[in-house]
N, C-alpha and C positions, 0 to 999 in steps of 0.2 A: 928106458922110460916106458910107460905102461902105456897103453894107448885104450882109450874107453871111453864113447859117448853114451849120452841120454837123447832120446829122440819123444819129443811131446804127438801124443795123437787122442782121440776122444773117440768111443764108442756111446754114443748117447750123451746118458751125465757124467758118463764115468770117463776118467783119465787113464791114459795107457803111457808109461813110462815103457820104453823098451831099451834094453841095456845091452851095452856092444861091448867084447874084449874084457877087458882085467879091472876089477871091481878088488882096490887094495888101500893101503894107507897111501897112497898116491894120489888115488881119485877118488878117494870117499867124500873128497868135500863136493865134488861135483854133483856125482850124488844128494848129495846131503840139500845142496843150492835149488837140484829140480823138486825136491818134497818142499823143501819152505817155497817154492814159488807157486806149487799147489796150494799150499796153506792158504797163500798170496791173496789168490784168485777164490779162495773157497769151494776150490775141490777136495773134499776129502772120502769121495770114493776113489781108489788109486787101484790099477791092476798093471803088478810091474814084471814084463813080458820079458823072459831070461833066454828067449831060445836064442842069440847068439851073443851070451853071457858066456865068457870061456876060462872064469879062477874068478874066483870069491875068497878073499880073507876074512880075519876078523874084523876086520875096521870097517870091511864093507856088512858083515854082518851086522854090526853097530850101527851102524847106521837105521836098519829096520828096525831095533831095538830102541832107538832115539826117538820114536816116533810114532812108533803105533799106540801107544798111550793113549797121547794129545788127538792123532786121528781119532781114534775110535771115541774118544769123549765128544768130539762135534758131531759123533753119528757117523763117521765112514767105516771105514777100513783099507786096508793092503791087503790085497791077494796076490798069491803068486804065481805067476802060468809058463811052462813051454822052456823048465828049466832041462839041460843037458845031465845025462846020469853023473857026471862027474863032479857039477855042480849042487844036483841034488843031495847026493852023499853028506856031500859036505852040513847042508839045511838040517837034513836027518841025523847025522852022528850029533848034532848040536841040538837038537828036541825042538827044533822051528814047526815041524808038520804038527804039533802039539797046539804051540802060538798062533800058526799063520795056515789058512789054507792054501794048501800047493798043487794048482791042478795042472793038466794036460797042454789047456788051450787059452790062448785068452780067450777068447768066445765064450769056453767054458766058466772062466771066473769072473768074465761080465756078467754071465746071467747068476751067480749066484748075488750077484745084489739083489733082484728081484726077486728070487727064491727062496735066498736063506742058505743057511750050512744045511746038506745034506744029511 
């Protein structure tokens, strides 16, 4: 059994999802439950903090795929901060850094709500 939470935190207006352990067809719904509870509430600035995110599949990539759509049409988005090389890879061989900004820090991707894409 996989083992994997979501932990809710706020940087200002923006939502920090921070994601622990194995993100698979296991726990994608859980996943899946913390973005619709953002929806919920009308957050849809989301920065989802990967540093101790440790295996991503595709179901958990599906997930961001499900979703960024719908955000981005109320005016947010998903950024992605503080993913592990292992993890990254994975974002990268699949063309996410294309879709989704994936920065260093969350600090870093909270401030590009204010900012903009670089």
């Amino acid at each position: 059994m996989s083992n994997f939470s979501v932990a809710f935190t706020r940087q200002g207006s923006i939502r920090v999802l921070s994601l622990t352990g194995e993100l698979d067809a296991h726990t994608a719904t859980e996943f899946e439950k913390a973005i619709e509870r953002c929806k919920t509430n009308g957050e849809f600035s989301i920065v989802v903090d990967g540093e101790h995110l440790a295996y991503i599949s595709s179901a958990g990539l599906g997930v961001f795929m499900a979703f960024i759509e719908e955000i981005r049409s109320e005016g947010g988005d998903i950024k992605i901060a503080a993913l592990q090389d292992r993890v990254y890879n994975v974002f990268d061989l699949l063309g996410f850094p294309i879709l989704f900004e994936i920065v260093g820090t969350v600090e870093e991707a909270t401030r590009l709500f204010a900012t903009g894409p670089q």
